[in-house]
C-alpha positions as CSV (number, residue, x, y, z in Angstrom):
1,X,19.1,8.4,-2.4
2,X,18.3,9.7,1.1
3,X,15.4,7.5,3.7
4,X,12.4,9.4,3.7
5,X,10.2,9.5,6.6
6,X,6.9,7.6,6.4
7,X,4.0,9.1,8.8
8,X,0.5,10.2,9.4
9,X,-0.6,12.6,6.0
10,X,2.7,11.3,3.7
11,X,1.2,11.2,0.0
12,X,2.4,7.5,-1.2
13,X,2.4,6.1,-5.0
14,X,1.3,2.5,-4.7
15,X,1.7,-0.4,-6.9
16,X,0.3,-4.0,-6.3
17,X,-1.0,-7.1,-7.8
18,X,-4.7,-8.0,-7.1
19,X,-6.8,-11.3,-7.7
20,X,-10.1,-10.3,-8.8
21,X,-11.8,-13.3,-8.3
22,X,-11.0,-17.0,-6.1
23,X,-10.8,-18.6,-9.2
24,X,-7.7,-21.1,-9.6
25,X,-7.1,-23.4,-12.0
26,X,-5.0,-26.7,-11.6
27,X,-3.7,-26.9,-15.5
28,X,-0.5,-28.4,-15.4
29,X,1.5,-29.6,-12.5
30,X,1.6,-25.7,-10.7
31,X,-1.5,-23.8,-9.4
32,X,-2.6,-20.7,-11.8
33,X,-4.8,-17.7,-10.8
34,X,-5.1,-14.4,-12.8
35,X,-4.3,-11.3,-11.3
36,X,-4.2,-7.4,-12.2
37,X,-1.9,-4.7,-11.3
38,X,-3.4,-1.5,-9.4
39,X,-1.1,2.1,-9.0
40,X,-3.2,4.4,-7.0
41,X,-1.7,7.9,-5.1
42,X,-3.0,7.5,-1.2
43,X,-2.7,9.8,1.9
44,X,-1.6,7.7,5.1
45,X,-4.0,7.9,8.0
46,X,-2.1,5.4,10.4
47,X,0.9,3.2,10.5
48,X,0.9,0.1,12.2
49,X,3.1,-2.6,13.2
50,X,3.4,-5.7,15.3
51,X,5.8,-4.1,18.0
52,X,5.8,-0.6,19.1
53,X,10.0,-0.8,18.7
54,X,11.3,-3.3,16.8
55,X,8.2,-4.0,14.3
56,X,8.6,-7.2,12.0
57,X,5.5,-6.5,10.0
58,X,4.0,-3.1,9.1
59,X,1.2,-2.2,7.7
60,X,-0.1,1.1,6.5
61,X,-4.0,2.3,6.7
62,X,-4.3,4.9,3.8
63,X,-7.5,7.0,2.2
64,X,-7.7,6.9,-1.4
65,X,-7.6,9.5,-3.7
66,X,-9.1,7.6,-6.4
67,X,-11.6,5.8,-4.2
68,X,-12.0,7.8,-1.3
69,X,-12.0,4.7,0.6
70,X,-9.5,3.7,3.0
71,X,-7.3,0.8,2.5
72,X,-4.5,-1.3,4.4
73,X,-0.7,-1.3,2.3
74,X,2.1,-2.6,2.8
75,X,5.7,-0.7,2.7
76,X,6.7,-3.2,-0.1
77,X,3.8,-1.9,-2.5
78,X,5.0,1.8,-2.0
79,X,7.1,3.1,-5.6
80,X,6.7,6.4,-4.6
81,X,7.1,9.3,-1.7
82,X,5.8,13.1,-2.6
83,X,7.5,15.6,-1.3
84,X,5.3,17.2,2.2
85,X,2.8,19.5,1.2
86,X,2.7,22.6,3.7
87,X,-1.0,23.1,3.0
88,X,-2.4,19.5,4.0
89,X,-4.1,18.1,6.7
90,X,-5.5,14.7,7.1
């Protein structure tokens, strides 16, 4: 599969894991929290990362589409890249 190229307006398919509530539980002899799974389509507004050439962490600032809201992701919880859309324009 070819890279793809990951910049300001890329539409992104995300998938992640996210704990509802700060509720734990000790049951047992290993810590337990419940979590739920979120898949969202998002538009990127801004990628950042922790060195302008060599980057160890990155983090992406996206907008939404379900939510309108924007919202930091990390390359790990991307599954999908659309193809560019000629017409958009963040």
């Amino acid at each position: 599969m070819p890279d793809v190229m990951v910049m300001k307006g890329t539409k992104l398919r995300v998938r992640r894991f996210v704990i509802p509530s700060l509720r734990f539980s000790l049951a047992g002899t290993q810590m337990k929290f419940a979590a739920k799974q979120e898949e969202f389509d998002c538009v990127v507004l801004h990628v950042r990362g922790d060195h302008p050439t060599e980057p160890k962490l990155i983090e992406l600032i996206v907008k939404r589409e379900d939510t309108g809201k924007e919202d930091t992701v990390t390359p790990s919880e991307v599954i999908g890249v659309y193809p560019p859309d000629k017409d958009s324009v963040v």
